[in-house]
C-alpha positions in Angstrom: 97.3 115.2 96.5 95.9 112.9 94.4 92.5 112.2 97.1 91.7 116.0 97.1 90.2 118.6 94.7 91.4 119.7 92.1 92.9 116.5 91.0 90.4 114.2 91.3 87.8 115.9 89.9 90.5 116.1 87.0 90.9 112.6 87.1 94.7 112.8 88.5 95.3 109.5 89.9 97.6 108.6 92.8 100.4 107.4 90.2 99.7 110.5 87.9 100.5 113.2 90.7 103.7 110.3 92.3 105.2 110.8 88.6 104.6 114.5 88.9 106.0 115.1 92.0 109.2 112.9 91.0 109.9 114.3 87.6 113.8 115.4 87.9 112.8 118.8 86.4 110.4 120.0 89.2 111.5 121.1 93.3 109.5 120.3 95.6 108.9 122.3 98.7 107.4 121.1 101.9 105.7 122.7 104.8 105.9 120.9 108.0 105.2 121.2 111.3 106.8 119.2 114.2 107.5 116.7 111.6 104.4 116.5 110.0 103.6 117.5 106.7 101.3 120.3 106.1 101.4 121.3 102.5 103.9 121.2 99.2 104.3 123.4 96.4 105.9 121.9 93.1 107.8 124.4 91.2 109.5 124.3 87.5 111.9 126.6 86.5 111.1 127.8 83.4 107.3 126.6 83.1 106.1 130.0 81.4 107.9 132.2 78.6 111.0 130.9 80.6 109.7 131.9 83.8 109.1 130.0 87.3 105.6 128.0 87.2 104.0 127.0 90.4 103.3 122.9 89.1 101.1 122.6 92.0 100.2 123.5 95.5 98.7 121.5 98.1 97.5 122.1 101.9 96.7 119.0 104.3 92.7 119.4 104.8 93.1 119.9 108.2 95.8 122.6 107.5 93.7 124.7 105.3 92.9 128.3 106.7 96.3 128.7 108.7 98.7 130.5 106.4 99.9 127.6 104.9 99.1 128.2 101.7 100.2 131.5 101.7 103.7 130.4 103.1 104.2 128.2 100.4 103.8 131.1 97.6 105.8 133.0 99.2 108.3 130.3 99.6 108.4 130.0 95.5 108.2 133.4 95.2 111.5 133.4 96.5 113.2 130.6 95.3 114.9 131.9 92.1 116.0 135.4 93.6 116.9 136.6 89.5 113.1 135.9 88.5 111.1 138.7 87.4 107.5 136.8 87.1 106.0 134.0 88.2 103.3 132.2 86.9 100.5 129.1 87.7 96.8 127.8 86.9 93.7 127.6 88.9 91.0 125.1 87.8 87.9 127.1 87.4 85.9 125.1 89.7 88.8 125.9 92.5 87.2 129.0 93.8 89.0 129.3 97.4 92.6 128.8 96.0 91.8 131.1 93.2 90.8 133.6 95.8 94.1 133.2 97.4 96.1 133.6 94.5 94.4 137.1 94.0 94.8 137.7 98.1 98.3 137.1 97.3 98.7 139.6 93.9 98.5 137.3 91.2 96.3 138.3 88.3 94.6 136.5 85.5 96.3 136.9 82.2 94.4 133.8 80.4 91.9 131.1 80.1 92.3 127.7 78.7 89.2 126.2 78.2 88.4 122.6 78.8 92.0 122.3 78.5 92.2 119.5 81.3 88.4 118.1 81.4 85.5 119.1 79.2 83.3 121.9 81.1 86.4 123.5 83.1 89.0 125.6 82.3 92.4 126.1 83.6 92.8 130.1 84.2 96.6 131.1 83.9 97.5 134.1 87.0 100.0 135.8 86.9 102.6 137.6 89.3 105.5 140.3 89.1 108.0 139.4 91.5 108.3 142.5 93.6 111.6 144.8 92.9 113.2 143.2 90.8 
């Protein structure tokens, strides 16, 4: 997490993203295959208006481009079966995984502007949770 965009051009250290992953509020899901880890997504309940908030999502770099990503939102997606909405940010600068998100029906509703680091905003997307 912490060697890849968007954290370390946010300045997310190895320790930084350890204590995020670890934080006894937060689930974290893991994509594997034969044992080796391909991705996470890091989810908190009630991140959002009291709504699910995807924390983060990562894919191994040499994962990228396979579904795994995908998988993993519709792995949170799922995870509270009672939960209406679901909500995370993009960087700006993160261009692919913001495509994905839209790919996947999640639509801007915001933008916090250098909210993390001067010069980039954090875009909050949305999602309604289908039937329910």
């Amino acid at each position: 997490m912490a060697a890849s965009d968007p954290w370390r051009t946010l300045g997310r250290g190895h320790e930084d993203c350890l204590a995020r992953v670890e934080h006894p509020e937060y689930t974290l899901l893991l994509a594997r295959r034969e044992g080796r880890p391909l991705g996470f997504v890091l989810l908190h309940p009630r991140g959002v208006a009291g709504s699910p908030y995807i924390a983060a999502i990562a894919v191994d770099e040499d994962a990228r481009g396979q579904g795994i990503g995908r998988l993993l939102l519709e792995r949170a997606e799922n995870w509270w079966p009672e939960a209406r909405h679901i909500f995370l940010c993009v960087s700006s600068f993160n261009d692919g995984a913001r495509l994905l998100y839209q790919r996947c029906g999640y639509q801007v509703v915001g933008e916090l502007i250098d909210y993390v680091i001067e010069g980039a905003s954090e875009i909050l997307m949305h999602k309604r949770l289908a039937g329910r």
